[in-house]
C-alpha positions in Angstrom: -75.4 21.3 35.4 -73.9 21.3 38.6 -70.5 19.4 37.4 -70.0 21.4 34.2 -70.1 24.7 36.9 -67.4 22.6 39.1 -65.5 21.6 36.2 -65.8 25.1 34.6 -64.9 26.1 38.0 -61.7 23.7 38.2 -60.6 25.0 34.8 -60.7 28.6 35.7 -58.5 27.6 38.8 -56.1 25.4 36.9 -55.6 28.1 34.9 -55.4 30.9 37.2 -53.0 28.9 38.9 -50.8 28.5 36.0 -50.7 32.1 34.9 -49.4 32.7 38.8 -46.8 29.8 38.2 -46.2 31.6 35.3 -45.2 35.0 36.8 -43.2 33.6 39.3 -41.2 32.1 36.9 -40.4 35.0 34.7 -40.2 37.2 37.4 -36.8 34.9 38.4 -35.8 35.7 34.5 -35.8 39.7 34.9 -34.7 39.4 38.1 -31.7 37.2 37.7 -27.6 38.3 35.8 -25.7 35.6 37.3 -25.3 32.4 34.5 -25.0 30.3 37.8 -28.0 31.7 39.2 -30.3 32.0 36.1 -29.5 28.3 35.8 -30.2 27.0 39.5 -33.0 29.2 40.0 -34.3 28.6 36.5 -34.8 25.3 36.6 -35.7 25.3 40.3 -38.7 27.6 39.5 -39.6 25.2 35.7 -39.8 22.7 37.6 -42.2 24.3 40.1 -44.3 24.9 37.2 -44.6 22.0 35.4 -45.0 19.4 38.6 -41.7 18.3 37.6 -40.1 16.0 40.3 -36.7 16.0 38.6 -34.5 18.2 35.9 -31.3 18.9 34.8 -30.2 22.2 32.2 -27.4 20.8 30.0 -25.2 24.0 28.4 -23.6 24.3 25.1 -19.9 24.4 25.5 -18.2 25.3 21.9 -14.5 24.7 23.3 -15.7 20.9 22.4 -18.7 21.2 21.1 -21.2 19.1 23.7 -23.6 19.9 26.0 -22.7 19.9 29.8 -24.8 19.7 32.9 -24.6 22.7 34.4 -27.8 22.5 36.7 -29.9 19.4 38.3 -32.0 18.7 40.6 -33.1 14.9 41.9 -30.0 13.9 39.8 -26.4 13.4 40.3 -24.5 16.0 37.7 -20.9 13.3 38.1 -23.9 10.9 36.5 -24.9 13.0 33.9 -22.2 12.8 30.9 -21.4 15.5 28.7 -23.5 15.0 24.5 -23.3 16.1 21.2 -26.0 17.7 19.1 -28.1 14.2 17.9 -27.6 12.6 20.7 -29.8 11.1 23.0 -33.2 12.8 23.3 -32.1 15.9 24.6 -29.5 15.9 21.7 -32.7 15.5 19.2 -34.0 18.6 21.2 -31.3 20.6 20.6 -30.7 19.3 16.9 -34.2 19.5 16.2 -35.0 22.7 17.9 -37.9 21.8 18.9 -39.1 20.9 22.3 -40.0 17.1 22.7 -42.0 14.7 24.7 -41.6 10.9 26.0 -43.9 8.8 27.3 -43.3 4.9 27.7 -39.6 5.7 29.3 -37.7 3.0 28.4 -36.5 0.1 31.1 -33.1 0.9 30.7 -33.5 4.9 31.6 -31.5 6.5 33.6 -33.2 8.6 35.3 -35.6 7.6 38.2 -37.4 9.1 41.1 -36.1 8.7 44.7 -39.3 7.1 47.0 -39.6 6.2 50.5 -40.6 2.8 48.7 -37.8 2.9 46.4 -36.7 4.0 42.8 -39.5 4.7 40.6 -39.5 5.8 36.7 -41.0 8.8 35.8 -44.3 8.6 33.1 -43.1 11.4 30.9 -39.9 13.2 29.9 -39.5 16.4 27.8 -36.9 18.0 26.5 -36.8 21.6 25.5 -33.9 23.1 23.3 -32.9 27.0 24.9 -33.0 29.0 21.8 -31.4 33.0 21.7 -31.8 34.2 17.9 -30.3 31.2 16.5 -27.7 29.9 18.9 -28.9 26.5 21.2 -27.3 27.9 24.3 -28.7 24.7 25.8 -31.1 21.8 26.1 -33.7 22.1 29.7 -34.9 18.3 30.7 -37.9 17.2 33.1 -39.3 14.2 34.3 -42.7 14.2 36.4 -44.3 11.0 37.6 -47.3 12.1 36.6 -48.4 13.5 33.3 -47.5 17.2 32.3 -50.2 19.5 32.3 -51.4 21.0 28.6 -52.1 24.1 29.6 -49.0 24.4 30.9 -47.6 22.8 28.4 -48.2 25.8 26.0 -46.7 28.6 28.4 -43.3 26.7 28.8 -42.7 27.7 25.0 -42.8 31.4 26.2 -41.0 30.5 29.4 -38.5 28.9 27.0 -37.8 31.8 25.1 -37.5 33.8 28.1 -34.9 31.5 29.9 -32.7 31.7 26.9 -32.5 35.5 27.2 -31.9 35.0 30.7 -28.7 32.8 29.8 -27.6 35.2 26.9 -27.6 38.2 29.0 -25.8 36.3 31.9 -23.1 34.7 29.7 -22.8 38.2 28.1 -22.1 39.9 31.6 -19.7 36.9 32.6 -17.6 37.6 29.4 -17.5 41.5 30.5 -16.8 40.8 33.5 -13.9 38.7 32.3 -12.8 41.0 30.1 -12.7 43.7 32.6 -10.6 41.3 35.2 -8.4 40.6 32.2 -7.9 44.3 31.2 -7.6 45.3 35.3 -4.5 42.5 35.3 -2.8 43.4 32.3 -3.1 47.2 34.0 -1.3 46.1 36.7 1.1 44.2 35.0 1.8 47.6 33.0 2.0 49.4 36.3 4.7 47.2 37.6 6.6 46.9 34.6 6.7 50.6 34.7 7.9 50.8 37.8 10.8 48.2 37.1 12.0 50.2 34.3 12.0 53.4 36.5 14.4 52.0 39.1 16.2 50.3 36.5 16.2 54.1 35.1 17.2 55.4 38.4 19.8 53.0 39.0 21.7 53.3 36.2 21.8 57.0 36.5 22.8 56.5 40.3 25.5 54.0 38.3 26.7 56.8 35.7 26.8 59.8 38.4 28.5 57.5 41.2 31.2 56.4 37.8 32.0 60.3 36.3 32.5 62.1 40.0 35.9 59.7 40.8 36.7 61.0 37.2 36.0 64.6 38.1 38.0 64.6 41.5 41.0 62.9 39.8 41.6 66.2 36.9 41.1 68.4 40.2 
């Protein structure tokens, strides 16, 4: 009787815990406008809340149509290169939209856990597609040396969905502000060229008065 209590106990921690995890988490998506930021912080505060020891947040880039590492942590982004939809199993993520799960990493992986007693290959891997209406914005990836825990397993769907709102809303106020640094140049640019053509303006009539009063002198 006394271990189901502990365990019942346990549970009720475990989860208590990961509903705080949770909150934390989402409180960085509200919080956060900056692409750069909701990326960093993002994945800083997923893996947090999985138990993740490593990560990286590969984006969708539709100039050529890959996905590029935007974000890592325990990992080298130079290492990291840039994938198509299908490829790899974050590509699968992304072309399945759905998130997926590895265990048995094979030999050959590339990623691997920094140790005081050397490299060591994480257990599991998953690999979640970042999903806004029907656009993959990008593909989130995790490795823990451990096993990933079920319960929060679950939440990271929700987390998911908020992370990608995160990204749409930053990549929307990037392209604003872009457009507004764009419109703010092309002001300028008007401003001077106005300008130009009013000295031009003034010179030529400077040009016209200084050629008709030699004229006007010489019939006097």
């Amino acid at each position: 009787r006394t271990k189901e209590v502990e365990q019942a106990y346990a549970n009720l921690k475990a989860s208590q815990e990961a509903q705080t995890a949770y909150s934390q988490v989402l409180r960085i998506f509200n919080e956060t406008a900056d692409v750069d930021a909701v990326l960093r912080n993002g994945l800083q505060g997923l893996l947090q809340f999985t138990g993740a020891v490593i990560g990286a947040v590969h984006v969708w880039d539709e100039r050529d149509r890959r996905f590029h590492t935007s974000a890592a942590q325990g990992l080298s982004r130079m290492a990291l290169k840039p994938f198509l939809a299908g490829d790899g199993f974050a590509g699968r993520a992304a072309q399945e939209r759905k998130t997926l799960f590895m265990r048995e990493l094979p030999e050959d992986t590339a990623w691997s856990v920094r140790t005081v007693a050397g490299d060591v290959r994480p257990k599991e891997l998953l690999a979640a597609p970042i999903i806004y209406r029907e656009d993959v914005l990008g593909v989130l990836e995790l490795a823990t040396i451990w096993s990933f825990d079920d319960a929060r397993r679950r939440l990271l769907d929700d987390l998911m969905g908020q992370f990608a709102l995160a990204l749409s809303n930053g990549i929307a106020n990037e392209k604003t502000r872009q457009l507004a640094q764009s419109l703010q140049a092309k002001g300028r640019e008007l401003e001077q060229q106005n300008r130009t053509l009013q000295e031009q303006s003034l010179a030529l009539q400077r040009q016209q008065r200084d050629t008709l009063e030699p004229r006007a002198h010489a019939r006097h």
